[in-house]
Structure formats: structure tokens, C-alpha cells
C-alpha positions as CSV (number, residue, x, y, z in Angstrom):
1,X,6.9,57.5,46.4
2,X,3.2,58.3,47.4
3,X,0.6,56.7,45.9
4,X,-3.2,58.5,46.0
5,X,-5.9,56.2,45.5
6,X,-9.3,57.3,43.8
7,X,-12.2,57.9,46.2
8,X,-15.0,55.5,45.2
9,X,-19.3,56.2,45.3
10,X,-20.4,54.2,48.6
11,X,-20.9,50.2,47.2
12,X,-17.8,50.4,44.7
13,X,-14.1,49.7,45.4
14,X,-10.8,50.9,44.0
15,X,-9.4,49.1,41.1
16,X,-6.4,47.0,41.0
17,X,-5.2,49.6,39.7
18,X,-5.5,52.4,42.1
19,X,-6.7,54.8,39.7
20,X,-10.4,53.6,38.9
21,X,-13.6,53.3,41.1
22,X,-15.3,49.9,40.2
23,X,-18.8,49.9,38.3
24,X,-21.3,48.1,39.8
25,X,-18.5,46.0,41.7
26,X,-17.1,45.1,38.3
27,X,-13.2,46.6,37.7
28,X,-12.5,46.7,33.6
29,X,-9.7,44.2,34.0
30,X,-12.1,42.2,35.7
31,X,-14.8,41.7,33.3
32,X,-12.1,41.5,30.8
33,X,-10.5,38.0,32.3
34,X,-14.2,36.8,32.2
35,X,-14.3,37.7,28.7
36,X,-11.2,35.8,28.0
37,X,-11.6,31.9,28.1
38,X,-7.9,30.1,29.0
39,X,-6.1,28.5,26.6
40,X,-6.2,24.6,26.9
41,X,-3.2,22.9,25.0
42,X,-4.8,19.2,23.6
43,X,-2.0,16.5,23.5
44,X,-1.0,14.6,20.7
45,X,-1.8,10.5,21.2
46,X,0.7,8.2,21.3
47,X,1.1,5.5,19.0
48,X,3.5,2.3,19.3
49,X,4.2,-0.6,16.9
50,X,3.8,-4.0,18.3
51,X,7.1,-5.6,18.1
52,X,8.0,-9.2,19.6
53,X,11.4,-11.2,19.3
54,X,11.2,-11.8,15.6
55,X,9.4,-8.7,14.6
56,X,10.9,-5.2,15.0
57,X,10.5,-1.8,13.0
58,X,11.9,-3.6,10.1
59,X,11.0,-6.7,8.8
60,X,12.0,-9.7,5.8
61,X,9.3,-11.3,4.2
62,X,9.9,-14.3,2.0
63,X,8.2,-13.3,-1.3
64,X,5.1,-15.2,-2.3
65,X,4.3,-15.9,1.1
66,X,1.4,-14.5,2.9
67,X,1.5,-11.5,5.4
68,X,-1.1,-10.4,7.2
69,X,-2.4,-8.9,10.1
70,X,-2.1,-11.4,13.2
71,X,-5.5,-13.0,14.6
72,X,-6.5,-10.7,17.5
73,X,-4.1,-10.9,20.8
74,X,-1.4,-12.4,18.9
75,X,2.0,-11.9,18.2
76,X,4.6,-13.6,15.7
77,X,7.5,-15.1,17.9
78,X,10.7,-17.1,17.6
79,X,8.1,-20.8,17.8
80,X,6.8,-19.6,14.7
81,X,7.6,-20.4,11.1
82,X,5.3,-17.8,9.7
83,X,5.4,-14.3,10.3
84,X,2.2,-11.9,10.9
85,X,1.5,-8.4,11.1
86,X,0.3,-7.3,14.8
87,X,-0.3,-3.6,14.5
88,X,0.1,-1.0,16.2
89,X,-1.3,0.8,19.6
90,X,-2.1,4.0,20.5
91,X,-3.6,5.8,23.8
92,X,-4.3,9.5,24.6
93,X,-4.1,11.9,27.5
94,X,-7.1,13.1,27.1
95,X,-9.3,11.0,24.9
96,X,-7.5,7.7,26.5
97,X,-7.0,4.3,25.0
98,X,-7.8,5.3,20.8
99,X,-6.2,1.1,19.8
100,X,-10.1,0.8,17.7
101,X,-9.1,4.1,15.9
102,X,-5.8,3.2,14.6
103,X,-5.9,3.4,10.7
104,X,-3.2,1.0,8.4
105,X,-2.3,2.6,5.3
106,X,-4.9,4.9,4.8
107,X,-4.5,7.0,1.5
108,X,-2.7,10.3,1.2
109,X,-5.9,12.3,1.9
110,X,-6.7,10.8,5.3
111,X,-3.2,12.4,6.6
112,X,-4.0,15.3,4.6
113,X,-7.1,16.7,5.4
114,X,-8.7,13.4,7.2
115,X,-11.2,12.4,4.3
116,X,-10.8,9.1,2.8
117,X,-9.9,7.6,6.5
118,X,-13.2,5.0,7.3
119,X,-12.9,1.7,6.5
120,X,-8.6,1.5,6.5
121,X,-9.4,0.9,10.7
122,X,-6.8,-1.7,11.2
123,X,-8.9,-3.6,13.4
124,X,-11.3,-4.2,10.5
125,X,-9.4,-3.8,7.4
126,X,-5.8,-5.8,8.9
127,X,-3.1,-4.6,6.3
128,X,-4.9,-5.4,3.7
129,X,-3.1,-3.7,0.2
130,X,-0.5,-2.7,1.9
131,X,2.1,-5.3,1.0
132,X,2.6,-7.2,-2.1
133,X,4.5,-10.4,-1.4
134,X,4.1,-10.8,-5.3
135,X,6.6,-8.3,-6.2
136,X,10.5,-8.4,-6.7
137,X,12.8,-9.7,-4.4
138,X,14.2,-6.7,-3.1
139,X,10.9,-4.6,-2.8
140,X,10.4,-2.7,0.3
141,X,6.6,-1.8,1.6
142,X,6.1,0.8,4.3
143,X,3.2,0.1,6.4
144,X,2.0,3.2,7.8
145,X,-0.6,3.2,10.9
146,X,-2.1,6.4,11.4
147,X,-4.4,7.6,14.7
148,X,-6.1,10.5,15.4
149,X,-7.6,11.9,18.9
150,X,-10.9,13.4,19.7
151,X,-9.4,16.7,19.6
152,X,-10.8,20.1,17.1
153,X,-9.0,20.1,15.4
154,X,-7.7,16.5,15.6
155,X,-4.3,15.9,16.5
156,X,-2.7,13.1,14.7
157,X,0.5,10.9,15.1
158,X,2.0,8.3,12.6
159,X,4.3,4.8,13.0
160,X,6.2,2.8,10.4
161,X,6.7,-0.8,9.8
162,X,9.4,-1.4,6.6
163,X,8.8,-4.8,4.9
164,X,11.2,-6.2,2.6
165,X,10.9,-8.9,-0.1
166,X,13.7,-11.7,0.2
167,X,14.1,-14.8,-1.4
168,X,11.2,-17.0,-1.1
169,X,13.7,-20.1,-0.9
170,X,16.6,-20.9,1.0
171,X,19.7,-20.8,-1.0
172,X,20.3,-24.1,-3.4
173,X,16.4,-24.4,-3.4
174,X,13.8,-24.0,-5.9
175,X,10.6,-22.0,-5.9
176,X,8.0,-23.8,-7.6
177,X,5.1,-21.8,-8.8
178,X,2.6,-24.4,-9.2
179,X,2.0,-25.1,-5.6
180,X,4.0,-22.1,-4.1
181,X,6.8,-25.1,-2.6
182,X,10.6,-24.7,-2.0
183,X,12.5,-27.9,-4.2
184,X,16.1,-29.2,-3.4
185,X,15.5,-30.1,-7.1
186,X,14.0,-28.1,-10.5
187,X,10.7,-27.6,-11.0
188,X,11.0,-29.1,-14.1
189,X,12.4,-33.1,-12.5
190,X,9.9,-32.7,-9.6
191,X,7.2,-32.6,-12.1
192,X,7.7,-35.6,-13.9
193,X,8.8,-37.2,-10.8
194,X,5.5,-36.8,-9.3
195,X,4.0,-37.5,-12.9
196,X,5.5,-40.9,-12.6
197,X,4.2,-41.5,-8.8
198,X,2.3,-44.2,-11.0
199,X,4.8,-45.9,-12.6
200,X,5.8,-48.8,-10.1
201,X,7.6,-51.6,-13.0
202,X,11.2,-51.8,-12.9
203,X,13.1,-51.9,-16.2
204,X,14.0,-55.0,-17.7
205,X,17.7,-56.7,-18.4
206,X,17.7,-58.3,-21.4
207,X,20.6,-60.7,-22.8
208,X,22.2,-60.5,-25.9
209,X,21.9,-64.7,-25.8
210,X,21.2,-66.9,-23.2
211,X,24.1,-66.7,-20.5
212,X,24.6,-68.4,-17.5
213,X,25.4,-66.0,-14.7
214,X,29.1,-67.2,-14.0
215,X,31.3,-66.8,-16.7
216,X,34.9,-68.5,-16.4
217,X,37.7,-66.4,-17.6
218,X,41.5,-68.2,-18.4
219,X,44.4,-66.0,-16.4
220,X,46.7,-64.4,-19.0
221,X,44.2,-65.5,-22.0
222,X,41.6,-63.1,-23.0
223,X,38.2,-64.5,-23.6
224,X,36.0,-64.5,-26.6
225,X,33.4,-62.8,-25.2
226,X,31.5,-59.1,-23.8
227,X,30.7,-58.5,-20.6
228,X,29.9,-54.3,-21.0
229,X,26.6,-53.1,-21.1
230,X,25.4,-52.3,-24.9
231,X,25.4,-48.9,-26.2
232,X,21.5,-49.0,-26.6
233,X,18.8,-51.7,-26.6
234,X,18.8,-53.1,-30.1
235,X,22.8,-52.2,-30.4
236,X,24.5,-55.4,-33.0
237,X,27.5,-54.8,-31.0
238,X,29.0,-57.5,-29.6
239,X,28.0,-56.5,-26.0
240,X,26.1,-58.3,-22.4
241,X,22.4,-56.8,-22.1
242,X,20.6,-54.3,-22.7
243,X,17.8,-52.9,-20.6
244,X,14.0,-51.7,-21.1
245,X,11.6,-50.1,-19.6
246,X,7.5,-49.9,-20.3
247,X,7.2,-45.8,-19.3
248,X,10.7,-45.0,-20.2
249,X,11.8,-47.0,-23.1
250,X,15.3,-47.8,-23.6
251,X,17.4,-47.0,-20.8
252,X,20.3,-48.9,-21.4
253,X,22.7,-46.0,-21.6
254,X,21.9,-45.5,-18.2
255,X,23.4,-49.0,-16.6
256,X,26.0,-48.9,-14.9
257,X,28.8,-51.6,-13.5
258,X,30.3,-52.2,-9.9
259,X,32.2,-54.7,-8.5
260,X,31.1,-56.2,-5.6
261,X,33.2,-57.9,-3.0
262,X,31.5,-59.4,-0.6
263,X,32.5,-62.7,-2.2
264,X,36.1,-62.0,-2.3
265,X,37.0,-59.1,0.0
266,X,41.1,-60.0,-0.6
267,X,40.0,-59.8,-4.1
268,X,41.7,-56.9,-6.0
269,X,40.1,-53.6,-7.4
270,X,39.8,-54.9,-11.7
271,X,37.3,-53.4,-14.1
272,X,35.0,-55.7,-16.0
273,X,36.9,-54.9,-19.1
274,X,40.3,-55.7,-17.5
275,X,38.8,-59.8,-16.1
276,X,38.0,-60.2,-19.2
277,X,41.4,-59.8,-21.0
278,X,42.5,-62.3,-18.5
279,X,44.4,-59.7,-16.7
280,X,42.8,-59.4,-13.1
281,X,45.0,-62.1,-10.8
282,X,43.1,-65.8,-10.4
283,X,39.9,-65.3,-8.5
284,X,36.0,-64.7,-7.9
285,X,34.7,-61.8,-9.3
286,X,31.5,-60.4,-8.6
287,X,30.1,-57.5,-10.5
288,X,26.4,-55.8,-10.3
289,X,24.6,-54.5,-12.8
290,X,22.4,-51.5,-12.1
291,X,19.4,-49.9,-13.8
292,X,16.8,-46.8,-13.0
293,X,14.0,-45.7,-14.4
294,X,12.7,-41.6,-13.9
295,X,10.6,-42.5,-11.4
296,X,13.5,-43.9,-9.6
């Protein structure tokens, strides 16, 4: 093939290509990729949860307890009984480290169209509204931290924590509203436990008659007389004691019998009932009385 160039007026040059004379040293195609600015592709940032050895992506939260953002620097961790949130972070090829601009659960119209989005800066605003501890066991919370670079438009990019409700107890325990406690017992008998942190008198025993503490019991012949506790205090039964106390009131129902044998180990098992029918072999026989009150 044979290629014929253009001859060019002294000062100008041939064109890249080969057909044209330059004008005034300038070539179309030249002034045209003057004309034309490069494209420059902006990066999206980065953004990365903080996660530590009790805290991942997903996370259970006792309910009624309090989450909230971590105090600057710090992480929840496996020493810890209570659990914080610690953000997120976020850096940028070209507009660099963006950790002041991350955003916690902005509203709708800061991913949107980017208004709404001052103030939910998670290093001001922490997680603030974002979860509700209050809510049913079972509730799940998504904790969305947004972040956008210095790009125009602004490129954005979004990270999710998932929080979810469990029970704010361990299991056999009881949460107690009033201080926000775990019980091993109800509400309800804490309460008038502690209601009774006052109450520091023992009941009373009190004896049908006046008895002597020994009582001597004829093998094979049953005796004339009751050792069991009465029914209540003022019973007419034919019965031992009774017993009384100044918060409570009567709380003989409530006594109980045991026989003690640390004067007789040999001595054989017999119920109170069974000495006193003159059934239990010969022998010492010691039996205890016992008697609470609420407050123990």
C-alpha cells in the first residue's frame, strides 16, 4: 500500500492522521483531547463493625438491661458482665480515615437523598433510639451505621449490627420490676421479706399447762397425755403448745417435730405420736420443736 501525506504551509505539520495540515500547530484531534477532561472513578469507603470476643455481627441482649455505645476506645470482652455497643469504622481511598463521619441509625432520608443525616454522628449521638431493651423478649433491632465520603456526588456504604431481646433472667429466676433485679424467689416473697428486714422477735411457744420438759412414758401403756403441736393457737384440743408471733400472729400451723438423737444415737427412728402410745422400745427420746416466722 502507499500512503501520500498532505503537504503542509511552512510552520504546520501533518496530522496524525496523514490527511490534514495542522492549524496553527494545533491537529483537530488534538484540541479535542484538551477539550475532553479524563474520567476519575471516586471509590466507595470502607466501613467495618467493631467486633471483640463476645460481640460479633449478631448480638443477645438481656431485655431491660442497658445497651449503649461503649466509652471511647473500648470494647465489650469476655471480663465483662455487661455488654456495650462499640461502633463501627470506616476509612477512604481518597478522602482517608471518615471514623468522625460514621452515622448510627440515621432515618430513611439520610440513605435516601442524604438530608436528615447531622446530629445521628455516632460519635456524638452513640446508639441512641436505636434499641429498645424494653420490648419483648424475642425483638430483634438492626443497628445500622452509615458513612459517606467527600465525593460529588457522595459515595456511601452501610454495616449492620442485629440485636436480639433474650430473657432478662437466667432460667428458674425472677425478674423483678421494681429495682430491675433477677430473684431465685417471686417478687411477691422477696417483698415482704425485705418488708420484714425489721422484724428481729422470734415467735413464742406457748404451753397448753405448765409442763416440765421431760415427760416419762410407761412401755406397752399409752399415756394420758399430748405431745403434738395444736392445730392453732387458741385450739381446746387436747394438744402440747401453740406458738405466736408479734408481726405474724399465729403461726402454730407452721411447727414442726423432729427427733433428735444426739442423746440416744442406738435409739430407734419412733414418731412423737408412736412414744406416746408406749410403743417406741424403752429409752431416751429427744424431740425438737421448731417454729418460723416470714422474716425467717
Amino acid at each position: 500500500s502507499v500512503v501520500v501525506t498532505a503537504t503542509c504551509p511552512p510552520g504546520e505539520h501533518v496530522c496524525a492522521n496523514l490527511v490534514d495540515c495542522s492549524n496553527q500547530s494545533f491537529c483537530e484531534g488534538d484540541l479535542q483531547d484538551v477539550l475532553t477532561p479524563s474520567t476519575v472513578v471516586d471509590t466507595p469507603p470502607n466501613i467495618t463493625l467493631v467486633t471483640s470476643n463476645v460481640l460479633g455481627p449478631d448480638v443477645s441482649v438481656r431485655q431491660h438491661s442497658e445497651y449503649v455505645a461503649c466509652a471511647h476506645g473500648s470494647v465489650p470482652n469476655k471480663d465483662h458482665d455487661i455488654l456495650c455497643e462499640p461502633g463501627a469504622t470506616a476509612v477512604d481511598l481518597e478522602s482517608g480515615n471518615l471514623i468522625t463521619a460514621v452515622l448510627s441509625c440515621p432515618p430513611f432520608t439520610c440513605f435516601t437523598t442524604g438530608l436528615g443525616c447531622a446530629g445521628h454522628e455516632y460519635y456524638k449521638k452513640g446508639i441512641k433510639g436505636c434499641v429498645n431493651t424494653s420490648a419483648a423478649i424475642g425483638t430483634t433491632f438492626q443497628i445500622r451505621f452509615l458513612v459517606f465520603d467527600q465525593a460529588v456526588p457522595a459515595n456511601n456504604a452501610t454495616v449492620v449490627r442485629t440485636v436480639t431481646l433474650i430473657p432478662p433472667c437466667d432460667l428458674g429466676e425472677f425478674y423483678c420490676a421494681d429495682d430491675g433485679t433477677c430473684s431465685s424467689v417471686s417478687c411477691d416473697v422477696r417483698a415482704e421479706f425485705f418488708s420484714r428486714e425489721g422484724d428481729v422477735q422470734p415467735p413464742v411457744f406457748h404451753h397448753r399447762k405448765e409442763r416440765s420438759p421431760e415427760v416419762t412414758v410407761v412401755y406397752g401403756k399409752p399415756a394420758n397425755i399430748s405431745l403434738t403441736p395444736c392445730s392453732v393457737h387458741n385450739s381446746t384440743d387436747t394438744c402440747w403448745l401453740s406458738a405466736w408471733d408479734e408481726e405474724d400472729g399465729d403461726v402454730t400451723p407452721y411447727v414442726s417435730v423432729t427427733q433428735d438423737f444426739s442423746d440416744c444415737p442406738s435409739c430407734p427412728a419412733c414418731t412423737i405420736a408412736t412414744v406416746v402410745s408406749g410403743s417406741c422400745p424403752p429409752g431416751v427420746y429427744t424431740y425438737v420443736y421448731r417454729v418460723s416466722d416470714v422474716a425467717g
